[in-house]
Biopython code that builds the backbone (N, CA, C, O; Angstrom):
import numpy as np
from Bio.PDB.StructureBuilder import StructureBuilder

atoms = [
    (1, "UNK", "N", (-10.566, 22.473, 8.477)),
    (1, "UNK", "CA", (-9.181, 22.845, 8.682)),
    (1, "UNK", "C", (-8.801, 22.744, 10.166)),
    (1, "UNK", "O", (-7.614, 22.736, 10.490)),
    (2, "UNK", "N", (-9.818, 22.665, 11.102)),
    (2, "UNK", "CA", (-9.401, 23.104, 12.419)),
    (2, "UNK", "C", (-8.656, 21.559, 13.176)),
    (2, "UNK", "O", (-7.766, 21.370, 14.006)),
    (3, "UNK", "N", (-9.896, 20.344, 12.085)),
    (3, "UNK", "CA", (-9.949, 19.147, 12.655)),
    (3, "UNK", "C", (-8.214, 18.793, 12.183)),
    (3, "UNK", "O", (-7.340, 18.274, 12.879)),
    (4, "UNK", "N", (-8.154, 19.158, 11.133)),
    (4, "UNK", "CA", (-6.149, 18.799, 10.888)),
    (4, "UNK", "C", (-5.643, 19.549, 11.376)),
    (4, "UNK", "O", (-4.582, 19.509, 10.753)),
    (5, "UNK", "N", (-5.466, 20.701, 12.455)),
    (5, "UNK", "CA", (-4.750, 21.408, 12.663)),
    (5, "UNK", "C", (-4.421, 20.949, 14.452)),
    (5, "UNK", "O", (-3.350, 21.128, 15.032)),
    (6, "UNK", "N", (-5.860, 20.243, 15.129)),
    (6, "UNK", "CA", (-5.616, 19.630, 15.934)),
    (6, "UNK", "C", (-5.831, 18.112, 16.582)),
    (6, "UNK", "O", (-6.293, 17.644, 17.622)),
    (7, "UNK", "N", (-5.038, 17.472, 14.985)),
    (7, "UNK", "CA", (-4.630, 16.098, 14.927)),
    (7, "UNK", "C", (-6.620, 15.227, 15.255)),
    (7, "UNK", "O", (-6.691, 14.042, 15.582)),
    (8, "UNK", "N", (-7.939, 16.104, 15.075)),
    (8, "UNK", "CA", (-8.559, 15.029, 15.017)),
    (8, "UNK", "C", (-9.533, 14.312, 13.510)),
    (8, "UNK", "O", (-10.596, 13.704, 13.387)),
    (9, "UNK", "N", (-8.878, 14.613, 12.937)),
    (9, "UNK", "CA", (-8.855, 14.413, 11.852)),
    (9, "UNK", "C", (-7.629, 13.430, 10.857)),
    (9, "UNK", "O", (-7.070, 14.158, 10.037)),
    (10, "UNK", "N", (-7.368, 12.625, 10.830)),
    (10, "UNK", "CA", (-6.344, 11.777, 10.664)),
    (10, "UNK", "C", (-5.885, 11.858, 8.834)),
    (10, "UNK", "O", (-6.606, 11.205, 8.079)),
    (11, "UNK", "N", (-4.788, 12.601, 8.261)),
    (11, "UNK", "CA", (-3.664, 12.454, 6.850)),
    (11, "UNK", "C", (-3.117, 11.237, 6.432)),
    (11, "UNK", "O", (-3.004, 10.803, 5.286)),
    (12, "UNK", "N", (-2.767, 10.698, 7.585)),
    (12, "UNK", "CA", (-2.285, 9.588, 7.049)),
    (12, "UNK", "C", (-3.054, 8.478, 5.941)),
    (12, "UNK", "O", (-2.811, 8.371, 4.739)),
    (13, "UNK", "N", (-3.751, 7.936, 6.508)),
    (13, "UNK", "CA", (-4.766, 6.856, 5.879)),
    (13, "UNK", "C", (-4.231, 7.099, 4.480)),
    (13, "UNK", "O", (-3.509, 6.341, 3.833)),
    (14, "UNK", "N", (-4.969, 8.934, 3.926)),
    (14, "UNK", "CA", (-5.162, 9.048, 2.781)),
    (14, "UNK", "C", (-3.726, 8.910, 2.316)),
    (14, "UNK", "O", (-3.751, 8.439, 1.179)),
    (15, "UNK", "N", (-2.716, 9.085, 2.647)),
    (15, "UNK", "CA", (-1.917, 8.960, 2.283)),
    (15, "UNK", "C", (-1.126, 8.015, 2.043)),
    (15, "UNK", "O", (-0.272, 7.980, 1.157)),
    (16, "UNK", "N", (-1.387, 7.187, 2.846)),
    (16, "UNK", "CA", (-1.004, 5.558, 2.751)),
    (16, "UNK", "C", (-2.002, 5.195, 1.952)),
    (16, "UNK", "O", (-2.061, 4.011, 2.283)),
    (17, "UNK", "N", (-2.780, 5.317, 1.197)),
    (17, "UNK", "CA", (-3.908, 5.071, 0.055)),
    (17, "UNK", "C", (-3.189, 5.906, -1.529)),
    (17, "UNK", "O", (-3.648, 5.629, -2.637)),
    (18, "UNK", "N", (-2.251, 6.726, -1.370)),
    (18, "UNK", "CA", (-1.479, 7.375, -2.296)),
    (18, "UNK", "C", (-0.214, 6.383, -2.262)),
    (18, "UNK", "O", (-0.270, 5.520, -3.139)),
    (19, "UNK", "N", (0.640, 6.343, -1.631)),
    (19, "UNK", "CA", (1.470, 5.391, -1.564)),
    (19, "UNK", "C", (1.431, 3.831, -2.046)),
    (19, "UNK", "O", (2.243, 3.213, -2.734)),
    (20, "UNK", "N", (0.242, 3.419, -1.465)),
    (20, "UNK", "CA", (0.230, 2.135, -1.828)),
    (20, "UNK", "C", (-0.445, 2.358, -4.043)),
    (20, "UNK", "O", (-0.712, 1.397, -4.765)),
    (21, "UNK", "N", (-0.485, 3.246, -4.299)),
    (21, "UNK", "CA", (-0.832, 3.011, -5.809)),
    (21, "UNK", "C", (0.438, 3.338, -6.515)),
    (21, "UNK", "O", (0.764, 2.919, -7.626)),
    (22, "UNK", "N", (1.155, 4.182, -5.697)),
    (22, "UNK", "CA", (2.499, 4.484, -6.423)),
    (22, "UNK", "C", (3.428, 2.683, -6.411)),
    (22, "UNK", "O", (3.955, 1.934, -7.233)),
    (23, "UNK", "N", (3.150, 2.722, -4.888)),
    (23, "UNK", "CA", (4.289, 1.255, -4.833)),
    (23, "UNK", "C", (3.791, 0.299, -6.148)),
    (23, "UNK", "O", (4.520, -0.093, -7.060)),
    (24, "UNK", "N", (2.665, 0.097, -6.019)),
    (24, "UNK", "CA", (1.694, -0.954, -7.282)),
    (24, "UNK", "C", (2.088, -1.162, -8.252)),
    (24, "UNK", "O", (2.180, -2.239, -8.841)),
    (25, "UNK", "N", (2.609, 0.662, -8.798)),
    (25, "UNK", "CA", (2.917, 1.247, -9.889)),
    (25, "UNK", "C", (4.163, 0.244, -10.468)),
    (25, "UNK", "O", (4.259, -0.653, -11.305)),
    (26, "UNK", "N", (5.008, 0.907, -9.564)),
    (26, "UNK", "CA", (6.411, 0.945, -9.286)),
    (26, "UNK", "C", (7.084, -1.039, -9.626)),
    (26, "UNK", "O", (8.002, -1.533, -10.280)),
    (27, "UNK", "N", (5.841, -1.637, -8.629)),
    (27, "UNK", "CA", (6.084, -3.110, -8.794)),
    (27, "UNK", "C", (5.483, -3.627, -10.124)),
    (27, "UNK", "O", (5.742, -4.752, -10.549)),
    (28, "UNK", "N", (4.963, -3.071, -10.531)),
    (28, "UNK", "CA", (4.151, -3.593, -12.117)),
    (28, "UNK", "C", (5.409, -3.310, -12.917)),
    (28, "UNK", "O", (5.950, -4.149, -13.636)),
    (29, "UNK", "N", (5.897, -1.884, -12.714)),
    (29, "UNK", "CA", (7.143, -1.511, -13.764)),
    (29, "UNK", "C", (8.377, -2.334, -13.393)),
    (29, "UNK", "O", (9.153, -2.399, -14.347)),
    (30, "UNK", "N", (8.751, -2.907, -12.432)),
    (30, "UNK", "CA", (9.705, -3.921, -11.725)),
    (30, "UNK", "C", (9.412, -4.440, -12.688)),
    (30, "UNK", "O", (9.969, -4.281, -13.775)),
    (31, "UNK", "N", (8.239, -5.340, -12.392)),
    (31, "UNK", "CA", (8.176, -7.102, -13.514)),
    (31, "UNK", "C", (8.444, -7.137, -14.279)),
    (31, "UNK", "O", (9.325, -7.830, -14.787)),
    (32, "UNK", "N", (7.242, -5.778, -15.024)),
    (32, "UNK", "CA", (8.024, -5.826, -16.726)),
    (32, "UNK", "C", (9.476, -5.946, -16.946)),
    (32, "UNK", "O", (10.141, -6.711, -17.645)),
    (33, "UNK", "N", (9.740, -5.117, -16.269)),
    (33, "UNK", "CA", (11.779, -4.514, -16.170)),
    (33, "UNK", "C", (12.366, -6.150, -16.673)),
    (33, "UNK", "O", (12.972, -6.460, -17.698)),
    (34, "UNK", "N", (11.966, -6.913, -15.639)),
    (34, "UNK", "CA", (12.504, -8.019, -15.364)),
    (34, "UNK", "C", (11.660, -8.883, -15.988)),
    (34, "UNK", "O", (11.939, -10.062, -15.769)),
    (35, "UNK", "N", (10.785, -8.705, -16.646)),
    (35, "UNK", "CA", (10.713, -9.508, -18.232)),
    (35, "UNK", "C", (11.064, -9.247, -19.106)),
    (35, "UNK", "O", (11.251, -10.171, -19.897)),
    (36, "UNK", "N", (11.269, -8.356, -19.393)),
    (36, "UNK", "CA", (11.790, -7.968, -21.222)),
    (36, "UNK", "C", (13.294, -7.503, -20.740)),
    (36, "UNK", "O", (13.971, -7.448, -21.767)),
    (37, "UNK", "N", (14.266, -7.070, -19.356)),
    (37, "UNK", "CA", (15.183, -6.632, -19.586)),
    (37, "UNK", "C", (16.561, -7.585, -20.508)),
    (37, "UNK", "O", (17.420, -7.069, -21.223)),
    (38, "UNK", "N", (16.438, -8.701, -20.273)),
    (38, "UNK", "CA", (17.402, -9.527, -20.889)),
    (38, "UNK", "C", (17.411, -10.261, -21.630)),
    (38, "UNK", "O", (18.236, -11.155, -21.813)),
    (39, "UNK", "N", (16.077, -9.899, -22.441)),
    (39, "UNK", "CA", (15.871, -10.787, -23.464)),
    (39, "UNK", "C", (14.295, -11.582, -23.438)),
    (39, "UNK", "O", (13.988, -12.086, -22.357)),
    (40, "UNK", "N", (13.712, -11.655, -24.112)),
    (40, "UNK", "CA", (12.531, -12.757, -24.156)),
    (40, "UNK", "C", (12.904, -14.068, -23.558)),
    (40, "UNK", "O", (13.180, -14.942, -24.379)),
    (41, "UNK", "N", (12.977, -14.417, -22.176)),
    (41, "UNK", "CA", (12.988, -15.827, -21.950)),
    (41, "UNK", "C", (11.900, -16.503, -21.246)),
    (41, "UNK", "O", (11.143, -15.670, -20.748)),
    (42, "UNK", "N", (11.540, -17.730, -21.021)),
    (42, "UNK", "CA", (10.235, -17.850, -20.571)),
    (42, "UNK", "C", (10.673, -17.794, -19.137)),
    (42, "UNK", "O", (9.728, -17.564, -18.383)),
    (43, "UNK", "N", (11.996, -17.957, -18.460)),
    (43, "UNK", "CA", (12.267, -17.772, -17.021)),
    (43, "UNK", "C", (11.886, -16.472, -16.324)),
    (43, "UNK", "O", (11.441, -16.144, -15.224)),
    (44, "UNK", "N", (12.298, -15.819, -17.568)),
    (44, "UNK", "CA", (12.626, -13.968, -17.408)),
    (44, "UNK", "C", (11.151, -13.709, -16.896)),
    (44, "UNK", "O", (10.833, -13.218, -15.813)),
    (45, "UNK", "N", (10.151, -14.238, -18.123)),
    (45, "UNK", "CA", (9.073, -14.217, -18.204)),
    (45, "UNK", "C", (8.121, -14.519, -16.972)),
    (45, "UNK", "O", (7.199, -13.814, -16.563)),
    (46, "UNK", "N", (8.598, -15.825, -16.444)),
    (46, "UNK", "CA", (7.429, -16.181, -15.134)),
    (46, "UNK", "C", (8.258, -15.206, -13.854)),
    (46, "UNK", "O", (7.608, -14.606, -12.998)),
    (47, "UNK", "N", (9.961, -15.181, -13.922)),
    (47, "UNK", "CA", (10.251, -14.203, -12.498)),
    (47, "UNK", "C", (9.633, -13.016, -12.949)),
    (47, "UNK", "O", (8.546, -13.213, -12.407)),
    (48, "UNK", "N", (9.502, -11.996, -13.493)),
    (48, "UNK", "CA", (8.795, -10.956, -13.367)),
    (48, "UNK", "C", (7.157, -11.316, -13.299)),
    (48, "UNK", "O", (6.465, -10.678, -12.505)),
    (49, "UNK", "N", (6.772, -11.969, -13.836)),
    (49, "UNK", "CA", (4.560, -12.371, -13.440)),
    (49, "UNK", "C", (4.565, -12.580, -11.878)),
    (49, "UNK", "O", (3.641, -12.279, -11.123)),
    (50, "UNK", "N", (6.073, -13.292, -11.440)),
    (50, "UNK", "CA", (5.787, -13.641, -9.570)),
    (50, "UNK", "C", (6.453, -12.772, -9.268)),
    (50, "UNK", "O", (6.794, -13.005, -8.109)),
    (51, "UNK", "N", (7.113, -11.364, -9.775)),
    (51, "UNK", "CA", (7.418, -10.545, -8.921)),
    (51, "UNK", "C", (6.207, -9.318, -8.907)),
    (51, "UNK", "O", (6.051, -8.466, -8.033)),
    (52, "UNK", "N", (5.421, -9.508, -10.135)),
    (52, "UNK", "CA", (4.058, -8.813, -10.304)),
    (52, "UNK", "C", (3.081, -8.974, -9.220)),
    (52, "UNK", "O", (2.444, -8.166, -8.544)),
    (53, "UNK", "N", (3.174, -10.702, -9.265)),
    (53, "UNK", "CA", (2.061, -11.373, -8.092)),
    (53, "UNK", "C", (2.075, -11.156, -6.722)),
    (53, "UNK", "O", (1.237, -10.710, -5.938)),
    (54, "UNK", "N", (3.560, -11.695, -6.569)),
    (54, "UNK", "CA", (3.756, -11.309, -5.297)),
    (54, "UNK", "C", (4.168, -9.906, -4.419)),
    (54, "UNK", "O", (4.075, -9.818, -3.194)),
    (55, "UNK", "N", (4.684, -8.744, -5.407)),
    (55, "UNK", "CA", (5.075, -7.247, -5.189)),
    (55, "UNK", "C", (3.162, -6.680, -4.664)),
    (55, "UNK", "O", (2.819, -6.093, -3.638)),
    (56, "UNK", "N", (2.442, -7.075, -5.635)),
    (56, "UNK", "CA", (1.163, -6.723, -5.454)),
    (56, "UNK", "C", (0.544, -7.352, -4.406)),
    (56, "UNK", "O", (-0.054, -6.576, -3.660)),
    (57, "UNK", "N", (0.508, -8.231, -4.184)),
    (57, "UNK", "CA", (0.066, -8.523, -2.822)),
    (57, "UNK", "C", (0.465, -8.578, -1.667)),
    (57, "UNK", "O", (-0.341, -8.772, -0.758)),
    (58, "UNK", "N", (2.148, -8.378, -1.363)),
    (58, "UNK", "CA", (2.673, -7.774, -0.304)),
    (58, "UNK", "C", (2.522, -5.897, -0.364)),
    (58, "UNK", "O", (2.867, -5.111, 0.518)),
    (59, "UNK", "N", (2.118, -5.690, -1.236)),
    (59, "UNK", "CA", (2.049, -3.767, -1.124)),
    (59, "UNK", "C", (0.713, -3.599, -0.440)),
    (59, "UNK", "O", (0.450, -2.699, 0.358)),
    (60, "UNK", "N", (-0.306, -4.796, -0.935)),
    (60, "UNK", "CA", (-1.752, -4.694, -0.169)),
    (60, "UNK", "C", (-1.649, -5.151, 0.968)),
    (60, "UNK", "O", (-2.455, -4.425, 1.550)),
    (61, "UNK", "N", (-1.273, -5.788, 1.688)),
    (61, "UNK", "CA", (-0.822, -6.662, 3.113)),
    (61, "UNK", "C", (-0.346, -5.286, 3.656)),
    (61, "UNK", "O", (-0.898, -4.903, 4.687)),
    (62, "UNK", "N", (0.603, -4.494, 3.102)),
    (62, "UNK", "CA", (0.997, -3.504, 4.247)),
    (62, "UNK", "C", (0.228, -2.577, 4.515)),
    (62, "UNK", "O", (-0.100, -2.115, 5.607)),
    (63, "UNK", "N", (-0.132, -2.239, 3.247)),
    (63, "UNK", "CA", (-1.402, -1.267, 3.187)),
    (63, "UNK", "C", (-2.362, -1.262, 4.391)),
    (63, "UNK", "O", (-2.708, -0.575, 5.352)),
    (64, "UNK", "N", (-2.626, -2.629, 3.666)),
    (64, "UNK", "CA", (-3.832, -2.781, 4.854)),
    (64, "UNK", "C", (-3.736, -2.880, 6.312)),
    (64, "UNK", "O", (-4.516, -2.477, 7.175)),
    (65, "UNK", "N", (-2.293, -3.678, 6.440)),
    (65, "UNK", "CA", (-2.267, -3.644, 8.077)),
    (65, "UNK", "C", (-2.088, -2.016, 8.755)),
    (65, "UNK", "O", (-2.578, -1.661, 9.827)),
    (66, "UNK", "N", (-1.372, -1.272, 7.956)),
    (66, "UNK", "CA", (-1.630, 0.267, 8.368)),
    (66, "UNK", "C", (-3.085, 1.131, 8.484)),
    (66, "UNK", "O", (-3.583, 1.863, 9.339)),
    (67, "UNK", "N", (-3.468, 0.659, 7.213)),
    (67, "UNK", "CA", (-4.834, 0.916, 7.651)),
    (67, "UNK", "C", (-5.688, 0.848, 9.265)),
    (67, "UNK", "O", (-6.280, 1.568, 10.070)),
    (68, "UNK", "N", (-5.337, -0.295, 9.080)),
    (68, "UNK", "CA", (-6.139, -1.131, 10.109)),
    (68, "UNK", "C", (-5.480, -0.551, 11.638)),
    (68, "UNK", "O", (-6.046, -0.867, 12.685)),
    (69, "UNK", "N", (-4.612, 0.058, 11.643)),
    (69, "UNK", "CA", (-4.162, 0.345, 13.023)),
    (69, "UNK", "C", (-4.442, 1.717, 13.162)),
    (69, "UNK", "O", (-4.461, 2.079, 14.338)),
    (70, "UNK", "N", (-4.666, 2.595, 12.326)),
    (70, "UNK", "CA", (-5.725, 3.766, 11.681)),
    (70, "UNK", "C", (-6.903, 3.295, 12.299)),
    (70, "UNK", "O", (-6.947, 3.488, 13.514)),
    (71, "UNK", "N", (-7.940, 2.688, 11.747)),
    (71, "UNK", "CA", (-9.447, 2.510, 12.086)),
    (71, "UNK", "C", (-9.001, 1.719, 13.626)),
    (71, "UNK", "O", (-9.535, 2.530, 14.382)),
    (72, "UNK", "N", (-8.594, 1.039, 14.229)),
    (72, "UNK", "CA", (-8.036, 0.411, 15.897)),
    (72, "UNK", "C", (-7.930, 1.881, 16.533)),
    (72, "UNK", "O", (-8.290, 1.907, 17.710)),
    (73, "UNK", "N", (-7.545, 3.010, 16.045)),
    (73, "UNK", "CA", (-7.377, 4.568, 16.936)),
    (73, "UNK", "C", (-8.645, 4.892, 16.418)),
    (73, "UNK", "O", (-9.592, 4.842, 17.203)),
    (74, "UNK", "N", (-8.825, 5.180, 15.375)),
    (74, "UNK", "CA", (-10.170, 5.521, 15.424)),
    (74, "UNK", "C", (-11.484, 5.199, 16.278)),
    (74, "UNK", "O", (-12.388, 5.944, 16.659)),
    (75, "UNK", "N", (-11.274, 3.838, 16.443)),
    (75, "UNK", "CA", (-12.447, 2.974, 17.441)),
    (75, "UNK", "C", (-12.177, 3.640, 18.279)),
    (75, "UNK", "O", (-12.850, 4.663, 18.408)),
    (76, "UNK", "N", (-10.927, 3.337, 19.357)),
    (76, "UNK", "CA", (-10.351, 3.564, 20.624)),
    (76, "UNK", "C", (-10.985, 5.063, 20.656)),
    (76, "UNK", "O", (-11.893, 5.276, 21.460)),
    (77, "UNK", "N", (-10.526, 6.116, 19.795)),
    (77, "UNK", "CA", (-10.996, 7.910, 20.403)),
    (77, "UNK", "C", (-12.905, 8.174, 20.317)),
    (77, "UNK", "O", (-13.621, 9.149, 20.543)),
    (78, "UNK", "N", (-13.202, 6.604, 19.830)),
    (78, "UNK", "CA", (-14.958, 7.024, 19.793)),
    (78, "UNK", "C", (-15.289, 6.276, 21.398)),
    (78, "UNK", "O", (-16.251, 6.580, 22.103)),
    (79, "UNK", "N", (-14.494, 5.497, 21.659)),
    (79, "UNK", "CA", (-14.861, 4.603, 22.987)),
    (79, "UNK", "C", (-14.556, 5.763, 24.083)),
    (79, "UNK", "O", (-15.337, 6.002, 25.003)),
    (80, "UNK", "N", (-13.339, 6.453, 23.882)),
    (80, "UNK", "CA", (-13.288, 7.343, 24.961)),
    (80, "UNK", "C", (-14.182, 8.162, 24.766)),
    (80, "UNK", "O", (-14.375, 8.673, 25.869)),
    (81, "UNK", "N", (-14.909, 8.647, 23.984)),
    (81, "UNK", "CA", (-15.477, 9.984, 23.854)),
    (81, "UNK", "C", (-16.572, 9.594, 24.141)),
    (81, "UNK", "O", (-17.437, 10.469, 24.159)),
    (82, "UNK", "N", (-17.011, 8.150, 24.483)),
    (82, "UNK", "CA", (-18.170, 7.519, 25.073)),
    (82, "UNK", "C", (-18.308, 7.753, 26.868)),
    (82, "UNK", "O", (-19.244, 8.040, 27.614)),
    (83, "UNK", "N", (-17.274, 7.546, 27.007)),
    (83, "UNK", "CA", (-17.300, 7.613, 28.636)),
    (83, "UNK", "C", (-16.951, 8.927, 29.142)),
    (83, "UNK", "O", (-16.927, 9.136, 30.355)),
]
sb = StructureBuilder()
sb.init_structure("model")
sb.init_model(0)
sb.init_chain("A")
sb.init_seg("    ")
for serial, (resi, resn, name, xyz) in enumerate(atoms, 1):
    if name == "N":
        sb.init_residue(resn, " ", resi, " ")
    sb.init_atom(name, np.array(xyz, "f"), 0.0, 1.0, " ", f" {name:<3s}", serial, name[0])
structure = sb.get_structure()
């Protein structure tokens, strides 16, 4: 408790690890939306699979680049705590 109370312990990450399953969620329920909303068409059909494809792999791209600037501070406060 002490380490979150004075920021060395880092919330975010996990939380951007909660977020990115909701967004996932959220873009899976998009596609469908936008496959079955107007009817069975095979157009309907492939724009929602590439809004599946591509919603999901831009939610991981952000994810991750947040991540990653997370573990970049992380490095950085072990390098200082070196010297």
């Amino acid at each position: 408790m002490k380490d979150l109370l004075f920021f060395n312990d880092m919330i975010t990450p996990k939380i951007i690890t909660v977020v990115y399953w909701l967004l996932l969620l959220m873009v899976v329920i998009g596609g469908l939306g936008s496959m079955f909303a107007m009817g069975v068409s095979f157009g309907s059909f492939l724009k929602g699979l590439f809004m599946i494809v591509a919603g999901g792999v831009g939610v991981r791209i952000w994810s991750e680049l947040m991540i990653v600037l997370f573990k970049i501070n992380e490095n950085m406060q072990k390098l200082a705590d070196k010297s």
